[in-house]
Every structure is written in C-alpha cells, then in structure tokens.
C-alpha positions in Angstrom: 107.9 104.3 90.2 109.2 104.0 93.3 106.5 103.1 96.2 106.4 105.5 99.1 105.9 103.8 102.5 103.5 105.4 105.2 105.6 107.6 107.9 104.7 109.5 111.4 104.6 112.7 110.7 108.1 113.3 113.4 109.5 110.6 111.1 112.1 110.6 108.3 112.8 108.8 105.3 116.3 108.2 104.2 117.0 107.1 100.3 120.5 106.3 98.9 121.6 106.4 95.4 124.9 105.6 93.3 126.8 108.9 93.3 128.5 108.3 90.1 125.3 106.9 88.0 122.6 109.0 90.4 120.9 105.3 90.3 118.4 105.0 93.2 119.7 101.8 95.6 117.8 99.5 97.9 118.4 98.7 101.0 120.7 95.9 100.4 122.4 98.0 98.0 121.0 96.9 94.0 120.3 99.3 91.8 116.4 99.4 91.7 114.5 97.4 89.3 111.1 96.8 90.5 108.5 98.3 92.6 109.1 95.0 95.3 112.1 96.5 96.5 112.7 98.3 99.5 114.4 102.0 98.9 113.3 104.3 101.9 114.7 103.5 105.2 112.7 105.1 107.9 113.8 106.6 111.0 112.3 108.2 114.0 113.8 111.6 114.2 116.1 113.6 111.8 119.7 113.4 114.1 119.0 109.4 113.8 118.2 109.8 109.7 121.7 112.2 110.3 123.6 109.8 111.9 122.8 106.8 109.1 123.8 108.9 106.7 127.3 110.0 108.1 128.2 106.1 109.4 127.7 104.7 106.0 129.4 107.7 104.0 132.2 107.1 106.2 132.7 103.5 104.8 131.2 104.1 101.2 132.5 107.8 100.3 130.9 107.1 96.9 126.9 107.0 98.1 124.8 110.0 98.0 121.2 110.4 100.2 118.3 112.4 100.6 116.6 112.5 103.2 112.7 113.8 103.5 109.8 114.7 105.6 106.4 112.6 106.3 105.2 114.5 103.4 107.9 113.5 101.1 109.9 116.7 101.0 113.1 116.8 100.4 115.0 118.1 104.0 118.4 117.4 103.3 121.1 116.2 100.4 124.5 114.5 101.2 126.1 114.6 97.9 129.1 111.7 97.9 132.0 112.9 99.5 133.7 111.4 96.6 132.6 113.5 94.0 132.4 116.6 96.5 
C-alpha cells in the first residue's frame, strides 16, 4: 500500500504512473516496490501541481498523473498524451 504523506489543506499531491502498464512510479521514476519509496510529490497550490504536470508530459508524452486534494481526492487526471 502506498503511504500517504501529511498535506496543508491549500496543498496538492501529484502521483505519476506508467501510461502503458498504469504502474504507479516514484519520484525518481521506478516502478513502486515498497512502502520506502517516495510516490506523491507535493505542491503548494493547484496551477504549480498544473504546471509539473505539463513540463514533464512535454518531455515524457508516455506518463500519466493524478493529482488530489489534502484529503486525497482525486481533482484532476492527465491521461498520457501518448495513448490520448
């Protein structure tokens, strides 16, 4: 099970996954194993979380996100352009 981290509530956290395989990455971009990994990037405010998202799509077209709320709701999807 993946480990949630603690986040302000006018924070956002930011996961990436494998578009092809839907495979969950961390942050240095593994598949995830174990709970000691990091998955969830967090981010002060949602046009930051935004922004993250559309820089690294722009150089890996084949990495999907999902960005949620303090309470771990899911607020938005970017499925890879790739498979778009």
């Amino acid at each position: 099970m993946i480990a949630k981290p603690q986040i302000l509530e006018t924070q956002f956290a930011v996961l990436k996954a494998d578009g092809k395989t839907g495979h969950v990455l961390t942050l240095e971009g593994d598949i995830f194993k174990s709970d000691d990994s990091i998955v969830y990037l967090i981010f002060d405010n949602i046009d930051l979380a935004r922004i993250y998202v559309e820089k690294v799509q722009s150089e890996n077209d084949e990495l999907e996100f999902a960005v949620y709320n303090c309470k771990y709701e899911l607020v938005e999807f970017y499925k890879a352009p790739k498979w778009s």
